[in-house]
C-alpha positions in Angstrom: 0.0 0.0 0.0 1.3 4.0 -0.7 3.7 5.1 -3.3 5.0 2.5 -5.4 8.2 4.4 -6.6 11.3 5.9 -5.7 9.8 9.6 -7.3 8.2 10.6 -3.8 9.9 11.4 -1.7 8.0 15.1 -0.5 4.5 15.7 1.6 2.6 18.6 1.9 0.5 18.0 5.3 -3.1 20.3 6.1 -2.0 22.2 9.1 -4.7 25.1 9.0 -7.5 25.7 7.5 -7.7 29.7 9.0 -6.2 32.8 7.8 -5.6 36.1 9.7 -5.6 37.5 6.4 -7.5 39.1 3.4 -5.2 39.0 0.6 -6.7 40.2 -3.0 -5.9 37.7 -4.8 -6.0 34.9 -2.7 -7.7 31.7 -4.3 -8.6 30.5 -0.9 -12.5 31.9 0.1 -12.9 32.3 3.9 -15.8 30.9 4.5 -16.8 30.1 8.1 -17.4 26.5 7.9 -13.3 26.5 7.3 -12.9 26.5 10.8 -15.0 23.4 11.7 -12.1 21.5 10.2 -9.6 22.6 12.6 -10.6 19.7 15.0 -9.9 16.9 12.2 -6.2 18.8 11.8 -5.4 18.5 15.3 -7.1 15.3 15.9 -4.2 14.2 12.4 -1.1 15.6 14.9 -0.4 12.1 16.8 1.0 8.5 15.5 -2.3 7.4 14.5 -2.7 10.6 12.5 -0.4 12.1 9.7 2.5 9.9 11.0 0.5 6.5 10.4 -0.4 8.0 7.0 3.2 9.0 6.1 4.2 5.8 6.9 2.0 4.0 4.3 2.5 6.5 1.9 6.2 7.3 1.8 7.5 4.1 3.9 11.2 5.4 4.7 12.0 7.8 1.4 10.6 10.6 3.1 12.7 13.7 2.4 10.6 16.8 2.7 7.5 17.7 4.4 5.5 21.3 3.6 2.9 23.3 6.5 0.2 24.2 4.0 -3.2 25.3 3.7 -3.7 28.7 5.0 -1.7 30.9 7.0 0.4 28.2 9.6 0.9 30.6 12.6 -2.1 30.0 13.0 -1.8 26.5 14.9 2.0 26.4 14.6 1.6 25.9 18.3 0.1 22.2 17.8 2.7 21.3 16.2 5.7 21.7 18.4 5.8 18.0 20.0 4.4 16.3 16.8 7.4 17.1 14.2 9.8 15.7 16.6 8.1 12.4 16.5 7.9 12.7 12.8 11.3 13.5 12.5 12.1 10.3 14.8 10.2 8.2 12.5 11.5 9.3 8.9 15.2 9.0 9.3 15.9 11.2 5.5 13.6 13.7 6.3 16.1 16.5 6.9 13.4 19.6 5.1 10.9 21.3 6.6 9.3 24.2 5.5 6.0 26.7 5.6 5.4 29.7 4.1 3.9 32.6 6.4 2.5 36.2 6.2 4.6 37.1 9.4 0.9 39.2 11.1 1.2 37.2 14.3 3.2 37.0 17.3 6.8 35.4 15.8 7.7 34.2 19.2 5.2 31.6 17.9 8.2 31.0 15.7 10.5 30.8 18.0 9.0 28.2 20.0 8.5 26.2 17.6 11.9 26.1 16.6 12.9 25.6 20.3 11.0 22.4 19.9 13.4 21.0 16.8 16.0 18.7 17.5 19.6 20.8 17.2 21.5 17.5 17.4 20.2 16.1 13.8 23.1 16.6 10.8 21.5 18.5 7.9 18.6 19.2 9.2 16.8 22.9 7.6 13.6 24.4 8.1 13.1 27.1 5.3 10.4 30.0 6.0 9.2 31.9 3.1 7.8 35.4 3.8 4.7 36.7 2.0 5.8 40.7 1.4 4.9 42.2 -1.7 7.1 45.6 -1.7 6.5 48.6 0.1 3.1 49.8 1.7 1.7 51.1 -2.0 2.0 47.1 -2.5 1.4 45.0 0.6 -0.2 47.0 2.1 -3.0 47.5 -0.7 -2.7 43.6 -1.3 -2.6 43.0 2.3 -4.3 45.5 4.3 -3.3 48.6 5.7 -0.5 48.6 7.9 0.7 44.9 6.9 3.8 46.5 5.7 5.0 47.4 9.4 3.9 44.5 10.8 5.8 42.3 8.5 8.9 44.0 8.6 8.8 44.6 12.3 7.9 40.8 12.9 10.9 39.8 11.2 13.5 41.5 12.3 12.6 40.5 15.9 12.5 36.9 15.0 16.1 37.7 13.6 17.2 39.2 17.2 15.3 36.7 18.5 17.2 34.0 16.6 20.6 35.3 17.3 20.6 34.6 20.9 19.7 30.6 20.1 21.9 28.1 20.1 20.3 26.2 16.7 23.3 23.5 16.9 23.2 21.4 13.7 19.6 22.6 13.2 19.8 25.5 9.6 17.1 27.6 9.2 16.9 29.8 5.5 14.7 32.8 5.1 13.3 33.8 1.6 10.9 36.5 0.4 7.9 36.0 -1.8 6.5 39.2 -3.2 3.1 38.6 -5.5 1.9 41.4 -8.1 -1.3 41.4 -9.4 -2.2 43.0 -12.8 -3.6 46.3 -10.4 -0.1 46.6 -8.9 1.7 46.3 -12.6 -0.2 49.2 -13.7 0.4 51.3 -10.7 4.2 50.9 -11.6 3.6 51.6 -14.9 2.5 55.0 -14.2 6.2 56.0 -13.3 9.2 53.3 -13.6 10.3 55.8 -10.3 8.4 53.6 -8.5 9.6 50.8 -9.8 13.0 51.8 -8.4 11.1 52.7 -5.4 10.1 49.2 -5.1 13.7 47.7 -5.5 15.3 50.1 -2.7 12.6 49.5 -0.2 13.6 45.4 -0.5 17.1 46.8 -0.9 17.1 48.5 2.7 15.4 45.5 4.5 17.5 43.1 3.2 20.5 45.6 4.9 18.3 45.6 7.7 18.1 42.0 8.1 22.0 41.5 7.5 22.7 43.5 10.0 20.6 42.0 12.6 21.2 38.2 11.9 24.0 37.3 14.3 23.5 33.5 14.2 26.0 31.5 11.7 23.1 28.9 11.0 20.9 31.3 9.9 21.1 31.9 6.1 19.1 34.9 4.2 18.3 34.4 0.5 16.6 37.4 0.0 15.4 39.2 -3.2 12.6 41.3 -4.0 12.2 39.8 -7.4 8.4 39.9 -8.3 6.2 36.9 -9.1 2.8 37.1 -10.7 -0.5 36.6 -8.3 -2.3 33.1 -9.7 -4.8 32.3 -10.7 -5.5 35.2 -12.9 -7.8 36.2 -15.8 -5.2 38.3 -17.9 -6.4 39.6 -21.4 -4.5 40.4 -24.4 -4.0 44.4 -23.0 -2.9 42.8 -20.1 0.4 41.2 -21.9 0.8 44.1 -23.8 1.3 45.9 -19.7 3.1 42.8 -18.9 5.6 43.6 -21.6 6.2 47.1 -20.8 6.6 46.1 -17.3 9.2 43.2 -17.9 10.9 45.8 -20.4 11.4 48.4 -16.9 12.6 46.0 -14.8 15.0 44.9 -17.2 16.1 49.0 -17.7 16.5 48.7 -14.3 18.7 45.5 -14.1 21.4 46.7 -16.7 21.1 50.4 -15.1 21.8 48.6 -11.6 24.7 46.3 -13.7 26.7 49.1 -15.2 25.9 51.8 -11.4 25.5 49.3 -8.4 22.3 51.3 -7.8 21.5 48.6 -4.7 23.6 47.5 -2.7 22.4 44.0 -2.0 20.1 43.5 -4.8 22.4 41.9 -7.8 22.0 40.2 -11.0 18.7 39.5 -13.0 15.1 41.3 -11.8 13.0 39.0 -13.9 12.1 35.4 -11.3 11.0 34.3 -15.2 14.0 34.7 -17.4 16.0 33.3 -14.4 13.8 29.8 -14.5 14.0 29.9 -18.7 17.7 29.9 -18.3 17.9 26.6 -16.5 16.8 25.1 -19.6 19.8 26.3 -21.5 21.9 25.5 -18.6 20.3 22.0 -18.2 18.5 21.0 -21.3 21.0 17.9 -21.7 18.6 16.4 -19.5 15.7 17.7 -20.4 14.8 14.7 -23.0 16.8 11.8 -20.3 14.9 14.1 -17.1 11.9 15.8 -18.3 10.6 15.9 -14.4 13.8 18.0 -13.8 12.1 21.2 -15.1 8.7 20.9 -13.9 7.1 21.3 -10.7 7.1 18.6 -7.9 3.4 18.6 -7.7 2.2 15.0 -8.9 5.5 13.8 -9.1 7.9 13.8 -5.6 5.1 15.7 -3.8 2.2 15.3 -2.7 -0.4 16.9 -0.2 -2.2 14.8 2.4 -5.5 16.5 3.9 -7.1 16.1 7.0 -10.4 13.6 5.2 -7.6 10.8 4.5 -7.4 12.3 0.7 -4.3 12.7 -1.5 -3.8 16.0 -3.6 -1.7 16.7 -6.5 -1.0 19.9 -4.4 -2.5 22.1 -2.1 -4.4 23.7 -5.0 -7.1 21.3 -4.6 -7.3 21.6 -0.8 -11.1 22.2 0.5 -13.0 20.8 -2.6 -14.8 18.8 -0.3 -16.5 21.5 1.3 -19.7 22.6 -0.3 -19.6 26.1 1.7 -16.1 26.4 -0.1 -17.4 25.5 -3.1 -20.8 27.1 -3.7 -18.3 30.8 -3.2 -15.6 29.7 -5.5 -17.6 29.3 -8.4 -19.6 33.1 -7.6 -18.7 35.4 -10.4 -17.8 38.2 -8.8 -15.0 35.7 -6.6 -14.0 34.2 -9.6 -13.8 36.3 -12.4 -10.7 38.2 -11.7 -9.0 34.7 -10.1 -9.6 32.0 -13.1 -10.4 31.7 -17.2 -13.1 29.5 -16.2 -14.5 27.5 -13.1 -17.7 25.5 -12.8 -19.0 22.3 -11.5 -17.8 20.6 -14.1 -14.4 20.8 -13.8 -15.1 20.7 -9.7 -16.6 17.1 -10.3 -13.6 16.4 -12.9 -11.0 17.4 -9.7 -13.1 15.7 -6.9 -13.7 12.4 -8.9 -10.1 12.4 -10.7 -7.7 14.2 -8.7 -8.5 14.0 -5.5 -8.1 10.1 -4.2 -8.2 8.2 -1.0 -5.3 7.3 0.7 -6.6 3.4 1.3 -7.4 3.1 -2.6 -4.1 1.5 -4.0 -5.3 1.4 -7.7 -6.3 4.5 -7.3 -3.3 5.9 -6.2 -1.2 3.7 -9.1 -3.9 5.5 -11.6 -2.9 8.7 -10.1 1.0 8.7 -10.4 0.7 7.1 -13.8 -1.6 10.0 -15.5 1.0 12.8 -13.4 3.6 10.7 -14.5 3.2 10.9 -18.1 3.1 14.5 -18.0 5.9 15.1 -16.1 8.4 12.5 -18.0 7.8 13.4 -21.4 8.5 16.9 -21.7 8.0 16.6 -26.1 4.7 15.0 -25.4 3.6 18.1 -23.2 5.6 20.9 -25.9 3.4 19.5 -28.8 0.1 19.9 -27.1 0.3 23.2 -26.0 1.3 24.0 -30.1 -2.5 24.0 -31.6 -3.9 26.5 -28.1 -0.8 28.9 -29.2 -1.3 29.0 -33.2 -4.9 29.1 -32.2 -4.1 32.2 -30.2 -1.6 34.4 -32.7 -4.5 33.7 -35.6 -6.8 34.8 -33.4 -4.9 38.1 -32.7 -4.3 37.2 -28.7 -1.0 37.0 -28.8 1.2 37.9 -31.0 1.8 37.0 -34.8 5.3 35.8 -34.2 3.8 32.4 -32.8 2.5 31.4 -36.1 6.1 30.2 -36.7 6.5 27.1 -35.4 10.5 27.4 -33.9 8.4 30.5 -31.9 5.5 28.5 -30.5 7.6 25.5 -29.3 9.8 28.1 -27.7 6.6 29.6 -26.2 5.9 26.0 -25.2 8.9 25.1 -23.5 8.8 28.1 -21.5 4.7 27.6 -20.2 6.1 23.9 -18.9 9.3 24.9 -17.3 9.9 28.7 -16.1 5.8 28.1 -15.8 5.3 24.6 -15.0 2.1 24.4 -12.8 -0.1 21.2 -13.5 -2.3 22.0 -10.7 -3.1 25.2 -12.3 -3.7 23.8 -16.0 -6.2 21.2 -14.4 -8.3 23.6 -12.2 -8.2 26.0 -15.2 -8.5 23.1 -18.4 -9.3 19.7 -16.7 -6.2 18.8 -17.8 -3.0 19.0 -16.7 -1.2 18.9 -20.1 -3.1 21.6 -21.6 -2.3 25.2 -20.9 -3.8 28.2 -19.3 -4.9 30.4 -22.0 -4.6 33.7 -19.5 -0.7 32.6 -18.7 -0.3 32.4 -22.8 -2.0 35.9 -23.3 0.2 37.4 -20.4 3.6 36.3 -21.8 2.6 35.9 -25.7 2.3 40.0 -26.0 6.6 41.1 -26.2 6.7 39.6 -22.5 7.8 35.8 -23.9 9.8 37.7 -27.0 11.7 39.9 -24.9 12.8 36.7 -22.2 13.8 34.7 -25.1 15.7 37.3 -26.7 17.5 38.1 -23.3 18.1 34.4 -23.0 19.5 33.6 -26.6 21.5 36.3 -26.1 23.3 35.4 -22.6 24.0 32.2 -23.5 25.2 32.8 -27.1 22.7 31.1 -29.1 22.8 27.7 -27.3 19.4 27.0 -27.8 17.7 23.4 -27.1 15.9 21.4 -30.3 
């Protein structure tokens, strides 16, 4: 019973099902009856729970285990004597991770950390922060004030930090900042604020340097934007995306030839970074397709608190009608998804979402995900007819009418782009792409990258 190869080796576990939060473009709706799970989460925190379940699944390969859900300070308290068990059960699981908005108390941090083991070799907990730029940004994504907060929150878990003795125990800190198409065309309005944008990450990551005293605490921090998904993005919004992509690269060469930051180096674009590793890489890419997609389907999975198995946490509270009945509302969905209905909800629940006891079910599951993450032609030439489709159409540009273009295009949608999760809840499928990502990048956006690309690494381009 469980996982029947060597692939998984990664778990994403339900820890909350509450957020402290009212992000715009969060795909998560709070709806009250959210909370009533909370019970079933803390009733998963012992060996007959998650650990049990773990066990079946993963036997010993287990590697890496994720806090998701919603926001995990939430009940990062519960889980304080738990991990240690599950770390005393899974002798390779040496990763630990969540991913938090930083609003509460981060002495709730600190205790859980206190609760780690120090004494186990190469063991790292990685905490990603949710800060989208300066208060013009987070703030307006976040809530007023969420700026301060944030900031202030982490620099005392940094002081905090620095007087503990962490041992063997590594803990790395990372920012995520999220844009959505209003915040794009707020810095379009003056590329000042773009700089604006890059100096405010530019002074906390100073900040933070100078605070963190403790060897075993690493900082990779950037302030290199990512794009808010899901997202209904039109034609004029890839034309805006291009512009913007065009700034930030202004602003990369300006920063190359001036040192304009002083921590902030190298590219601005989080996009043409990830197409680069196909040049770097793409050797492998026919031998180790998987290589350049995401691990959703493939080493990692997320387990819920109903004994279900997820591709990702994407798919997380599909069970709950409450949930359900608001996500499919038009005026939730139609700035968050190209299309929802109950369709494609019955499609996920029936497909993609299967019981942990159900061993056929679970061999069904990693063969489909398996075929689209090991052959990386078979996933290039479907996406082909969506973008020639597209640049006849006039939604993206004429350019992807030739075909050396449009696989380009492809490649780039299932590596610097690669989110299955996202191309079923959006298609049904996860081979076929989302139509909103193509319009975003298929206006100068995808042009510009691959120019930039061809260009850095002379011409060494993958057939």
């Amino acid at each position: 019973m469980g996982f029947t190869t060597n692939r998984q080796v990664a778990v994403e576990l339900l820890s909350s099902s509450v957020c402290n939060a009212a992000c715009s473009y969060c795909f998560i709706p709070k709806v009250p009856s959210l909370k009533e799970l909370l019970p079933k989460i803390k009733g998963k925190l012992c060996p007959d729970g998650y650990i049990k379940e773990m066990k079946e699944l993963f036997g010993d390969k287990l590697e890496a285990l994720g806090l998701w859900g919603t926001e995990p300070l939430t009940t990062l308290k519960d889980w304080n004597d738990i991990l240690p068990q599950i770390l005393n059960e899974f002798p390779n699981l040496n990763n630990l991770s969540f991913s938090t908005n930083l609003f509460l108390n981060p002495k709730i941090i600190v205790d859980f950390i206190n609760h780690l083991p120090k004494d186990r070799k190469k063991l790292r907990l990685t905490i990603q922060i949710s800060i989208d730029g300066p208060p013009e940004i987070t703030d307006e994504n976040r809530g007023v004030g969420g700026t301060k907060k944030i900031v202030d929150h982490f620099i005392e878990l940094l002081d905090d930090l620095s007087t503990i003795d962490l041992g063997e125990l590594h803990i790395n800190f990372s920012f995520k900042p999220t844009l959505d198409m209003k915040n794009i065309e707020w810095f379009l309005e003056s590329i000042s604020r773009l700089y604006g944008y890059f100096f405010f990450f530019d002074i906390l990551i100073g900040r933070a340097f100078q605070h963190n005293k403790n060897k075993n605490v690493r900082l990779h921090l950037s302030g290199l934007p990512t794009l808010a998904m899901p997202g209904f993005f039109t034609t004029e919004d890839g034309i805006k995306a291009s512009k913007f992509f065009r700034q930030l690269k202004d602003i990369e060469l300006n920063n190359k030839n001036r040192n304009i930051f002083e921590y902030i180096k190298g590219g601005l674009n989080s996009y043409e970074d990830r197409y680069k590793s196909l040049f770097r890489f793409g050797s492998e890419y026919n031998e180790k397709s998987c290589m350049f997609t995401c691990s959703a389907g493939d080493s990692n999975f997320q387990l819920d608190c109903n004994d279900n198995i997820h591709i990702c946490h994407r798919t997380l509270f599909y069970e709950n009608e409450e949930f359900l009945n608001t996500l499919i509302k038009d005026e939730y969905i139609q700035s968050r998804s190209e299309y929802t209905s109950r369709g494609m909800i019955k499609n996920i629940k029936k497909n993609w979402i299967v019981k942990r006891d159900n061993q056929a079910e679970i061999n069904r599951f990693l063969y489909i995900a398996g075929n689209y993450h090991n052959n990386g032609n078979l996933r290039t030439h479907l996406n082909l007819p969506t973008i020639y489709e597209l640049a006849y159409s006039g939604q993206i540009s004429k350019c992807y009418l030739d075909e050396t273009m449009a696989s380009a295009f492809s490649l780039f949608c299932h590596t610097a782009m690669s989110c299955p999760a996202e191309s079923l809840l959006n298609n049904g499928s996860i081979y076929l792409p989302v139509i909103s990502v193509l319009r975003f990048f298929g206006n100068g956006a995808f042009e510009d990258i691959f120019k930039n690309v061809i260009e850095e690494t002379k011409g060494e381009y993958i057939r």
